[in-house]
Every structure is written in structure tokens, then in C-alpha cells.
C-alpha positions in Angstrom: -15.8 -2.5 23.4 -13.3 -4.9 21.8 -10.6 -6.6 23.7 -7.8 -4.4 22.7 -9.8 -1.2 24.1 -10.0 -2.6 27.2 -6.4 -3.0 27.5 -5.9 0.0 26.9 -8.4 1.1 29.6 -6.1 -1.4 32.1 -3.0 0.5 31.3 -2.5 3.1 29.2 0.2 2.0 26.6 2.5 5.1 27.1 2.8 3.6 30.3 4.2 0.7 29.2 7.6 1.9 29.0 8.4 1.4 32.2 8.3 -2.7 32.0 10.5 -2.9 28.2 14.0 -3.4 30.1 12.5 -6.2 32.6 10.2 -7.9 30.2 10.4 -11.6 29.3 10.8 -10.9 25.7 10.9 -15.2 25.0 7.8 -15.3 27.3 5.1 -12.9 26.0 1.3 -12.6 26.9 -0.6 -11.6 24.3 -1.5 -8.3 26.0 2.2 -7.5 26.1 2.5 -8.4 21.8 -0.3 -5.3 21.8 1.5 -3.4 24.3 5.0 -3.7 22.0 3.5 -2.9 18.9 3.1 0.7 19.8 6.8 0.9 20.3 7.2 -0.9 16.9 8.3 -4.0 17.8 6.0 -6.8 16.5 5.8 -10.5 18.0 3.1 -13.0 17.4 2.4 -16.6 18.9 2.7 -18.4 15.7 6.0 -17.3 15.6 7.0 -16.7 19.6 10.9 -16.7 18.9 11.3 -14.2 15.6 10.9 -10.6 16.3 10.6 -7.9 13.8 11.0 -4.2 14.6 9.2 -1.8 12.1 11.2 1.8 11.9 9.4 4.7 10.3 10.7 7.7 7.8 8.0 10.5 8.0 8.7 12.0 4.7 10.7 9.1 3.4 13.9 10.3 3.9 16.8 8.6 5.9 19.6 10.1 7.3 23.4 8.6 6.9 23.5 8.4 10.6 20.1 6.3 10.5 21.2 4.2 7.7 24.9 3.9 9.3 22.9 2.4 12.4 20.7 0.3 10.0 23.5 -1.7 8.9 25.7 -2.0 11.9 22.6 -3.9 13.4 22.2 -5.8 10.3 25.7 -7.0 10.8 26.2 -7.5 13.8 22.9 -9.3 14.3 22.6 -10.8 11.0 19.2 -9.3 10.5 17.3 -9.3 7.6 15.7 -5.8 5.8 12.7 -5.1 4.1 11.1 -1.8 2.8 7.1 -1.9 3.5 4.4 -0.3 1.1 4.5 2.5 3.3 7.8 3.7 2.9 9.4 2.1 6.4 11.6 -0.3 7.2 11.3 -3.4 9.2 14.3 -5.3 10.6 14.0 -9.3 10.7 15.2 -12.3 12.3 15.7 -11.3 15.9 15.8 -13.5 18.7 14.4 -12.9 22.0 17.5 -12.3 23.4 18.2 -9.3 21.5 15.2 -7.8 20.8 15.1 -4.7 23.2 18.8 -4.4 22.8 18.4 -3.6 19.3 15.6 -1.1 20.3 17.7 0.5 22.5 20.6 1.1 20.1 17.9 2.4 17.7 16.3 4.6 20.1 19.9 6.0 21.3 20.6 6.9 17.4 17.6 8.7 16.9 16.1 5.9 14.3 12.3 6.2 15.4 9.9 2.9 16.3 7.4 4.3 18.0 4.0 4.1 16.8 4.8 2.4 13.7 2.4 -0.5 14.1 -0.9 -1.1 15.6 -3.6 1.9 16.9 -1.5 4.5 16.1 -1.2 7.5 13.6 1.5 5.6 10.9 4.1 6.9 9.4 2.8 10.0 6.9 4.0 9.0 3.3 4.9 11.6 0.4 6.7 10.9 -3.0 10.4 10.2 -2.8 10.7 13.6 -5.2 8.8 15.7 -2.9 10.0 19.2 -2.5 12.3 19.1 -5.5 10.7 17.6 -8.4 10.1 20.6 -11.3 6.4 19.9 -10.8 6.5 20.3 -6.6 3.6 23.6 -5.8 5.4 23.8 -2.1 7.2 22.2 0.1 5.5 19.3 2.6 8.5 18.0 4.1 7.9 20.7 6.3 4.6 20.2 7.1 5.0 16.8 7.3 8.0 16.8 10.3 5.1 19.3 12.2 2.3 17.0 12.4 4.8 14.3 13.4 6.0 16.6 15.8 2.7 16.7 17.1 1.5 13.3 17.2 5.1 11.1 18.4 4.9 10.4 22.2 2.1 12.0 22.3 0.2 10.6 25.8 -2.9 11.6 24.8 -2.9 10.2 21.1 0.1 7.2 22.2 -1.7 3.9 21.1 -5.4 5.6 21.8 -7.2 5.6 18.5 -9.5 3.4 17.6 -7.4 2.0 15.0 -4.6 2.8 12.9 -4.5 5.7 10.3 -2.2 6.2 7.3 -1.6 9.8 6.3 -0.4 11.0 2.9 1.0 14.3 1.8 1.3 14.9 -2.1 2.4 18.2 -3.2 3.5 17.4 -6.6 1.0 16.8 -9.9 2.7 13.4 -11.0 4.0 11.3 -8.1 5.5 7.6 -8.5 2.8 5.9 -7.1 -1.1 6.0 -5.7 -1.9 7.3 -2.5 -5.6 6.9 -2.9 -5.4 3.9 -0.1 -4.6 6.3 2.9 -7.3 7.5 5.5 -6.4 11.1 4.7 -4.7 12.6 1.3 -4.3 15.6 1.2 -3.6 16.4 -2.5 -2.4 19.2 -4.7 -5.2 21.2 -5.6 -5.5 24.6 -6.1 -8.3 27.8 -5.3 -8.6 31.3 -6.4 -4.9 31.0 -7.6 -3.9 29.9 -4.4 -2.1 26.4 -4.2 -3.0 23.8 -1.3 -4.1 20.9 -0.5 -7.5 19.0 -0.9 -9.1 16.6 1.5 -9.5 13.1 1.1 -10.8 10.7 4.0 -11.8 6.7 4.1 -9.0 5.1 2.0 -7.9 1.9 3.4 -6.4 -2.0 1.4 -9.6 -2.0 0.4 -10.8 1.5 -0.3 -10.0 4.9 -2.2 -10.2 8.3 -0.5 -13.2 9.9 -0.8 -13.8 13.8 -1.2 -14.1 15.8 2.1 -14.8 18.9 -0.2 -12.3 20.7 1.8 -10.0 23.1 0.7 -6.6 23.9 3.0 -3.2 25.9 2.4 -0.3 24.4 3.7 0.0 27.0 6.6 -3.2 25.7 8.3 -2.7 21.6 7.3 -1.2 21.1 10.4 -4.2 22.3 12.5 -7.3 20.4 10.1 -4.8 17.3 10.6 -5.4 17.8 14.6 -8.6 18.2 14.2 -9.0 15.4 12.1 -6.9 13.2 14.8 -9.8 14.5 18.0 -12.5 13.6 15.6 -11.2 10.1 15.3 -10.3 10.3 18.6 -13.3 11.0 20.3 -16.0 9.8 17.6 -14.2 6.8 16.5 -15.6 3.4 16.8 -14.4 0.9 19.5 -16.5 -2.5 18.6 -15.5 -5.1 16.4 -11.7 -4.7 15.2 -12.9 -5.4 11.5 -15.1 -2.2 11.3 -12.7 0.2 13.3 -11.4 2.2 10.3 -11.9 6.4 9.8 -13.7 4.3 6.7 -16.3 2.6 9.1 -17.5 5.9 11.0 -17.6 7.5 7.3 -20.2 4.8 6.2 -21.9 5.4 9.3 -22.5 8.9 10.1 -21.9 10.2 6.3 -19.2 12.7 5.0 -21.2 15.3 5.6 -21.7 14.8 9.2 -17.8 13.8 9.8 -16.7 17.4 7.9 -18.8 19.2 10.7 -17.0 17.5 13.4 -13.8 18.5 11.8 -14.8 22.4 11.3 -16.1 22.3 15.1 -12.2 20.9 16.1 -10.6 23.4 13.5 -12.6 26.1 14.9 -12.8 28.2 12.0 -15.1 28.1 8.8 -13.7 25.5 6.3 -13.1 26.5 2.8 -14.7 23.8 -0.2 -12.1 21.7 -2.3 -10.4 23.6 -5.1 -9.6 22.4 -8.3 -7.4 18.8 -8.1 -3.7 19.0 -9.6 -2.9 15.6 -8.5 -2.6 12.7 -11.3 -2.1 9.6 -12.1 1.4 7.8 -10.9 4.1 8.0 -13.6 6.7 5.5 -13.3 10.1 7.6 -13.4 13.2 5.4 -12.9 15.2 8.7 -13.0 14.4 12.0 -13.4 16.1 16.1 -13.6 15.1 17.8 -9.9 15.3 21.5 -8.8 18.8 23.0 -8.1 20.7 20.5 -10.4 19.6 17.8 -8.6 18.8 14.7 -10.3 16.7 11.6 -8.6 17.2 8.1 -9.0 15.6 4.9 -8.5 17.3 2.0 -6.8 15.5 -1.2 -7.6 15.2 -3.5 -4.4 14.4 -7.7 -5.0 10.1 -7.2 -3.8 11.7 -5.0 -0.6 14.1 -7.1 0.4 17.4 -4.7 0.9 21.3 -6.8 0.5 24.2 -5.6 3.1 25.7 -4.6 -0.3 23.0 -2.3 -1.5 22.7 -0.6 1.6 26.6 0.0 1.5 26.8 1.1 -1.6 23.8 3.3 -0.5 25.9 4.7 2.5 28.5 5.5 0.7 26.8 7.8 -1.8 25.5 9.4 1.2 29.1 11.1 1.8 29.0 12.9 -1.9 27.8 16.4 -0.8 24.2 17.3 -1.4 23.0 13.7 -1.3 20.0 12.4 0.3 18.5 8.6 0.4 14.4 8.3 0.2 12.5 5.5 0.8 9.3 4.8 -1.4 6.1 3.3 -0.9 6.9 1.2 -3.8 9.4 -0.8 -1.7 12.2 0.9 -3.5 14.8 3.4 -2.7 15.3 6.8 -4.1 18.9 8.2 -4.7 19.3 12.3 -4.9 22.9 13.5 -6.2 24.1 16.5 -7.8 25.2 13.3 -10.8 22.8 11.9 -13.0 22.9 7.4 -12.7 25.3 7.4 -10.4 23.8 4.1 -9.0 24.3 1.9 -11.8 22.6 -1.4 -11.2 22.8 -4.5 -13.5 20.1 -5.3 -15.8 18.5 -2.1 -15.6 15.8 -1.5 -18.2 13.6 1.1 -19.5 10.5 -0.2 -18.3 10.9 -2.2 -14.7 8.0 -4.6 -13.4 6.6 -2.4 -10.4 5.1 -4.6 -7.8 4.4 -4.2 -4.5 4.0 -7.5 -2.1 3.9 -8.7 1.5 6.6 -10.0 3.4 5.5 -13.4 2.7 5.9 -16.6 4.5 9.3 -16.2 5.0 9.3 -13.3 7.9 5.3 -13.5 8.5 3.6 -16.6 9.4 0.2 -15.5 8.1 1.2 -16.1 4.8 0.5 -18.7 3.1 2.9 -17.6 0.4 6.4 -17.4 0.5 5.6 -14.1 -1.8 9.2 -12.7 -1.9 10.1 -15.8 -4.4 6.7 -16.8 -5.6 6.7 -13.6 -7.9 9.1 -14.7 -10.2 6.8 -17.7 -11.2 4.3 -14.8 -12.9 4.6 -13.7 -16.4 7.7 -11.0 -15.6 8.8 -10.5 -19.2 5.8 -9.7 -20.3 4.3 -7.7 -17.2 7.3 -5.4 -17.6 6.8 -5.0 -21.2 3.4 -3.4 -20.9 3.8 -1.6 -17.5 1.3 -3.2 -15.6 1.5 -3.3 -12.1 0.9 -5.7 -9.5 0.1 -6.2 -6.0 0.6 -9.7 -4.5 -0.6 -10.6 -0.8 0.3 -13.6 0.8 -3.2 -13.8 3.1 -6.7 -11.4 2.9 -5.3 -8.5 5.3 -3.5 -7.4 1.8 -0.5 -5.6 2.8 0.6 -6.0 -0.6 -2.5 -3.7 -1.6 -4.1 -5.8 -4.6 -6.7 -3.6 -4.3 -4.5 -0.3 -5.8 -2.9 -2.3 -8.3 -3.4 -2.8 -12.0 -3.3 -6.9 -11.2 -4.2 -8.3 -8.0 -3.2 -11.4 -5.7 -3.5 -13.2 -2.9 -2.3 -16.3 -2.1 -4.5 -19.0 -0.7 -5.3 -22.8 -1.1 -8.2 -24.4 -2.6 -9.5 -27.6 -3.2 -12.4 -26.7 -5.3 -10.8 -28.0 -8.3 -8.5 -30.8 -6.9 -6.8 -31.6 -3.8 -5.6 -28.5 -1.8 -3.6 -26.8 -4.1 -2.1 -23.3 -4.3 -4.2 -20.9 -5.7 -5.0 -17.0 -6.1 -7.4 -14.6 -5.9 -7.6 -12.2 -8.9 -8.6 -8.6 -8.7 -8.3 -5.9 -11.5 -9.5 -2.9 -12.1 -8.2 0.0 -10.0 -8.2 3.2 -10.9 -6.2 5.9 -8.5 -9.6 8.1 -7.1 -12.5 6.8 -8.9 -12.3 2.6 -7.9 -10.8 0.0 -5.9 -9.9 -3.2 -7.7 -12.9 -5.3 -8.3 -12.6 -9.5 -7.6 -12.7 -11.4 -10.6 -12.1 -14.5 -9.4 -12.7 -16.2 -5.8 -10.2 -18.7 -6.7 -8.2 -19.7 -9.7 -5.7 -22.7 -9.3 -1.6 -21.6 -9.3 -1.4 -24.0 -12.5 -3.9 -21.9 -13.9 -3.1 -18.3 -12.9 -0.7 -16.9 -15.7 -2.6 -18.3 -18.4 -5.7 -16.2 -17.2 -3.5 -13.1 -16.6 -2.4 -13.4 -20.4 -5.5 -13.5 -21.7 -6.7 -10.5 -19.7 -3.0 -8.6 -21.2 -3.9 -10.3 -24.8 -7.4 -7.7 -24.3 -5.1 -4.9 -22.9 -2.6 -5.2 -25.8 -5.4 -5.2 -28.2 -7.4 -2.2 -26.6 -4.3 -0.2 -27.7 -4.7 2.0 -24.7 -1.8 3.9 -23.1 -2.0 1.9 -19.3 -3.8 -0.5 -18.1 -5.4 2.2 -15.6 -7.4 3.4 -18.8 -8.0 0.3 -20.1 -10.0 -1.0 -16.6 -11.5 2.9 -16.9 -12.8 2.9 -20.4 -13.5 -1.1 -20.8 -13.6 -3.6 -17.7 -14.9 -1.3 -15.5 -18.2 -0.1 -18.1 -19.3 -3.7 -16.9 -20.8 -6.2 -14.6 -18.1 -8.5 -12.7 -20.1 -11.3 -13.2 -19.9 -10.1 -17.2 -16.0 -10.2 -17.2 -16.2 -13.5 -15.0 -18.5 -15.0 -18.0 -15.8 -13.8 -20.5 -13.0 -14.6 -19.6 -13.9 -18.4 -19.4 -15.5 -18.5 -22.7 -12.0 -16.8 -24.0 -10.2 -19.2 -22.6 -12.6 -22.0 -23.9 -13.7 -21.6 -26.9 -12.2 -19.6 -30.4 -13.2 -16.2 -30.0 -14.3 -14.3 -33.4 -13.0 -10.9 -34.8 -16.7 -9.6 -34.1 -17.5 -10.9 -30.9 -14.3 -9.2 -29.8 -15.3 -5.9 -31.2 -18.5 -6.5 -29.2 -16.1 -6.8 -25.5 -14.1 -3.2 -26.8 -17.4 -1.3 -27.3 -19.1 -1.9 -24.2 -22.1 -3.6 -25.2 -23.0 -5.8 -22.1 -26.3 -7.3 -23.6 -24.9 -8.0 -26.9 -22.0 -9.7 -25.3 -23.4 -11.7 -23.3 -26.1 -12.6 -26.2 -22.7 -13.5 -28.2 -21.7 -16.3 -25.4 -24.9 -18.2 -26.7 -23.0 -19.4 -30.2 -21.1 -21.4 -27.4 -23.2 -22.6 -24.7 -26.3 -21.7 -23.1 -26.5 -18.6 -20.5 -29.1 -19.5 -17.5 -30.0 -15.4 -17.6 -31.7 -15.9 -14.0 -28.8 -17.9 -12.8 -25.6 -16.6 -14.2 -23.2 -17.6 -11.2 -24.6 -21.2 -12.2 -23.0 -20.7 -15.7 -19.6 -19.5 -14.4 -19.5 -22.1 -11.3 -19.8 -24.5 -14.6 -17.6 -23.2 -17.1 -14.7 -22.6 -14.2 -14.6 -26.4 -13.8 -14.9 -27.1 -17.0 -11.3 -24.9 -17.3 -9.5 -25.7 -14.1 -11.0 -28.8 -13.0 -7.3 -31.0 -12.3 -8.3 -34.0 -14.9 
């Protein structure tokens, strides 16, 4: 049993409560910074005089009131906002002083903290069009406010699991972004004519959802999720906090095994998984909505949300029949009876979508200050061709490199020089089927956009629609340690017309065979060759 469980065993965090208007908010143990967390306010030792406070949107939406109280606190408190890759919204920059004042005022406006952070069943996350895109099956806001219902204050469920667990509805075919990260998706399908939802379990940063081969309609989601929550409840693992995921009791006891828990909690037969609706994300800047609606993206700098946005926000608010939605791509989502009628400057047809961490300047994990270290990335060129990117600032990846088309992390190496900025480069995902696969361990800052061209140069020149079909139908046919090999001899050595026709059909042993017009491939030791060749590129001469 980890440390954290036997807190909990000590006191049960519900019970917590009592202590929040007495506490010594500028003198915390590190049992109270666990204690907090459930009621979403997040402290850490590194950092003992900044306090964040993390405030959750089940569904996405926020209410004028809500935002109205948002931006009072901003003001008065001169706080600073950020949208997370899960659709809520974190408050910066408070002092000690103020920390449970804030909270209060929150909790007296009916803006909801709790459970937002640590062991506890997140906020459940849906597309910012959900319910009145033209290709919704049935409404999930619905569904969604009951199994929140459920769970919120909930003693038995307050803080208890073994871990935390993200929870996506989808019940449209083409949302805005991928939802395959969540430890359960339940996903448009449809059986027998009837429309529902299909299972997913396991998704995590690092991840994709795997089949449950189940099969629900939307009146009975609300009792599989419960009986989903006692499973973890109960049969969740308590050890080590790295393996305390739904994922790890997945890889241990088998899907199988887990979907007989669940049918034993939902006490009824459970039907098998219908045919999926769900598809890829579509990026759609604006789009026509039921009932004359029409939807709207608001760009937001990386998450980071101006006084001025957020008023302009309010104010469209009054214009009847608006709503505000907040997306898991750390943007918000205007819904008015006008079509753009929140006109921003420099707004193009194609935006860069990226999703990052808070960065170094509101977490002191990072080692990045992310926020403004995107910028120094090819942009133009990025947004030309769609390609997505997620961009971390440490290894827990909350800006989900794994589900992106590009991803970072930010770290420092000295394999090449003295310490020096460098990233770690993934690529590769694609929504259901794969994570993002490591390319490199380390590639030096200096170095990082001139690999990432070379790997669009490839995309460009596949002459396939995304880059999600390109890592599908090309990187993904091979080896990492393949790609690893090529992409240093690319950036090497003049690449021929043929030996490049060799890459886009597939042909692992051929390729590799090609390399040997440049240098010699140890076959039994091909790490050797690419520890080699990466010095020979990024060594700092």
C-alpha cells in the first residue's frame, strides 16, 4: 500500500473539510497538499507560495454566472487563467493568503472544484458541439450531468480510488479532437438499428482505449458507469503510484476478466459492442448546428485566456440563445443564433492545433516555459499542413504527445554538448489503433525543427490527406529503430529519387539494404549505427 492510501486510511478525505477555514494555507504538510487536491486546490513544495485552483465543466459548458465569477476573481486577485486538455479551467497566481477565500467565493457561486485533481473520477469530457452538431445520434449532456450527479461528494467514491480516471462521452461521428486517452470512452456506435454507446477502457498520456466489447444505450450508461466506478473501486490496485491506472489492472487480470466484474456490478447480461460511428477528429473552426445555431471556435494563446477575451466572451453570453463551451483543445467554443460573431484578428483557414502544459511559468516541474517556447517551432509551416502537436514540459505529459500528430517534451541533455535544451520526439498516433511511438530519446533544441521538417518534407511528399494516415499507411508499417536509421541518413547524406520510393512502399529490408550506398549497417547491432550517426548530426562542434 502506497503512502497516499494510507492517508487515506488515517482520514478519510471527505473529512477534510472540516480543517479548510483554520488551515495554515502558507504552512502546508505534505499530507495536507494531498488532502487539498481533492477539493481542487493544488500546492506543491517547490513552489510553497503559488497556489492554483483547478475548476471543472462536466460537459464543457459554462454558465454566465460561472464565467461572471471567473473574472471578478481574475480582477480582483490579479489571477492568471488557463484552459487544461481536459476542458477545465485552472486559476493562477494565488497567494496563501487568499487561497481559501477564493474557494469560498467559488463554492458560494456554484463554480465546482471538487474532485478535479488527484484520486478522483475527473471531469467527464465531450465535444464542444455535443447535442447540437447535425451529426449528434442523442443527447449526452444529459447523461453526462447524471453520472456527475452521482459521483460529486460522493463519501464513498470522495478521493477513494486508486487513482484518477478520465471519462469521455462522444455522441457525435466527427468530434474536434481525440478522446482515445481516457480510461473510459464511451463512443457512438450503433446495434440492431439502435444507437448507443460502445465501451472503451485503459486509455491514459500514454495509452489508447481498448475495446470492452460492450454495447450500451444511453438509458442504462449511467448504471455500467457505476459499475465500472465499484470495479475500480474495489479491484483497483493500491501499490506503487506509477502502476495505479484502470490501465494497470487491465494488463493484469485481462479484458476479459475486468468485463465480468463489470456485468457482476451491472447485474444484468451485457450486450457485445455494435458497429463504431465514431471518427477521426475534424478540425472545424466554425460550423452550422441544429435549430439555427451556429458554433464557433475562439482561439486562446496555448490555454492561456486575456481579461479581454473572457469579457468579450461574457458579453456574448447576454445575446439570447448563447452558450460558451470549453474544449479539450484548450480553446473555447462560442454557440449563437449569428454565424462569426467573435471575430478575432489573424484568423485563418487552417489554425496550428496544439495542445501543451502549463509550462514553467505556473508549474515548477517544467523544465520548459512551454507557453512561449512554442513559437520557436516551425508555426507557418505546421499550420499549413494541419499537423498537430502536443508539447510537455516534463515526462508526466499533460500536454499528451502521445495523441498527437508531433510529439514533445522538454528536457536537458548533455549527450551532445554541455547541458542544453533538448526534446523528446514522438510521432505516430493514430485515434484507436496506436499511441505515438518515441523516435528520438533526445534531439538537441538547435536541432529540433530541422528534424521535424524533414519528417513534414516525407508527409508533403506521401501526398496523403493528414498526417494521421500518413503515420497509418507509412511510419507505422515499420520498425522504430528503421525510422530512427532514416531519418539520420536523410539528414546526412543526398537522398536519391529511388531510395525514396523505397521509404513510401514499405519495404523495410530493402531500405535498410539502401543505407549501405552510405555507410555500413552493423545488422546485429543497429542501436550502435544510430548512437553513431546521431553524433555525427548533433554533436555541438
Amino acid at each position: 500500500m502506497n503512502k497516499i492510501e494510507k492517508l487515506k486510511q488515517t482520514l478519510h478525505p471527505a473529512q477534510f473539510t472540516q480543517k479548510l477555514p483554520n488551515l495554515d494555507y502558507s504552512n502546508l504538510s505534505e499530507a495536507d497538499r494531498f488532502y487539498l487536491k481533492n477539493f481542487g486546490i493544488y500546492n506543491i513544495k517547490l513552489r510553497p507560495e503559488n497556489f492554483m485552483i483547478r475548476i471543472r465543466f462536466d460537459g464543457l459548458s459554462i454558465s454566465k454566472n460561472e464565467l461572471q465569477t471567473i473574472l471578478n476573481l481574475k480582477k480582483e486577485f490579479n489571477l492568471l487563467t488557463i484552459l487544461t486538455a481536459r476542458g477545465g479551467l485552472e486559476l493562477h497566481s494565488i497567494r496563501a493568503e487568499n487561497i481559501y477565500q477564493i474557494y469560498k467565493r467559488l463554492r458560494q457561486n456554484g463554480v465546482e472544484t471538487h474532485q478535479s485533481l488527484t484520486d478522483n473520477f475527473r471531469a467527464i469530457v465531450t465535444d464542444p458541439f455535443a447535442d447540437l452538431s447535425l451529426d449528434s445520434g442523442f443527447e449526452s449532456l444529459p447523461i453526462i450531468k447524471q453520472i456527475r450527479d452521482f459521483f460529486i461528494d460522493n463519501h464513498q467514491f470522495f478521493g477513494m480510488i486508486p487513482r484518477k480516471f478520465n471519462t469521455a462521452l462522444i455522441s457525435r461521428e466527427k468530434p474536434v479532437s481525440n478522446f482515445w486517452g481516457n480510461d473510459a470512452l464511451f463512443a457512438l456506435a450503433k446495434k440492431d438499428g439502435t444507437l448507443g454507446f460502445n465501451l472503451y477502457l485503459g486509455g491514459k498520456n500514454s495509452e489508447v482505449a481498448k475495446s470492452a466489447n460492450i454495447f450500451i444505450t444511453p438509458e442504462q450508461t449511467k448504471e455500467l458507469f457505476i459499475a465500472i466506478a465499484q470495479v475500480f473501486l474495489d479491484s483497483g490496485f493500491r501499490g506503487s503510484r506509477a502502476k495505479t491506472r484502470l490501465f494497470h489492472l487491465i494488463e493484469t487480470i485481462g479484458m476479459d476478466s475486468l468485463r465480468k466484474q463489470i456485468e457482476t456490478n451491472f447485474t444484468k447480461e451485457l450486450e457485445s459492442e455494435g458497429e463504431l460511428l465514431l471518427k477521426s477528429p475534424t478540425s472545424q473552426p466554425t460550423q452550422k448546428l441544429k435549430d439555427g445555431l451556429w458554433g464557433e471556435r475562439i482561439r486562446t494563446k496555448y490555454g492561456e485566456i486575456s481579461t479581454k477575451d473572457l469579457e468579450r466572451a461574457l458579453k456574448m453570453l447576454a445575446v439570447q440563445n448563447s452558450q460558451l463551451r470549453l474544449g479539450v483543445d484548450q480553446n473555447l467554443y462560442l454557440i449563437t443564433p449569428q454565424k462569426a460573431s467573435f471575430k478575432q484578428k489573424n484568423q485563418s483557414k487552417n489554425e496550428l492545433e496544439i495542445l501543451s502544459c502549463v509550462g514553467a511559468r505556473y508549474c515548477p516541474l517544467s523544465l520548459w516555459d512551454v507557453k512561449g517556447d512554442i513559437d520557436s517551432l516551425p508555426i507557418k509551416r505546421l499550420t499549413r499542413l494541419g499537423v498537430n502537436v502536443g508539447f510537455s514540459g516534463c515526462l508526466k505529459g499533460c500536454g499528451r504527445h502521445y495523441h498527437s500528430d508531433i510529439g514533445l517534451i522538454g528536457l536537458r541533455t548533455n549527450l551532445y554538448a554541455p547541458t542544453e535544451r533538448a526534446f523528446r520526439v514522438f510521432f505516430g498516433a493514430v485515434d484507436k489503433e496506436a499511441p505515438a511511438r518515441m523516435l528520438y530519446y533526445s534531439v538537441p533544441q538547435r536541432e529540433t525543427n530541422a528534424l521535424i521538417e524533414v519528417i513534414l518534407d516525407d508527409f508533403e511528399e506521401s501526398r496523403f490527406e493528414s498526417f494521421r494516415d500518413f503515420s497509418k499507411n507509412i511510419l507505422n508499417r515499420y520498425k522504430i529503430e528503421t525510422l530512427q536509421l532514416w531519418y539520420l541518413v536523410k539528414s546526412i547524406f543526398d537522398i536519391s529519387g529511388e531510395i525514396k520510393k523505397l521509404f513510401f512502399s514499405g519495404d523495410e529490408e530493402r531500405l535498410i539494404e539502401s543505407f549501405d550506398s552510405f555507410l555500413k549497417i552493423d545488422r546485429e547491432n543497429i542501436n550502435q549505427s544510430i548512437k553513431e550517426l546521431s553524433h555525427t548530426l548533433w554533436d555541438l562542434r
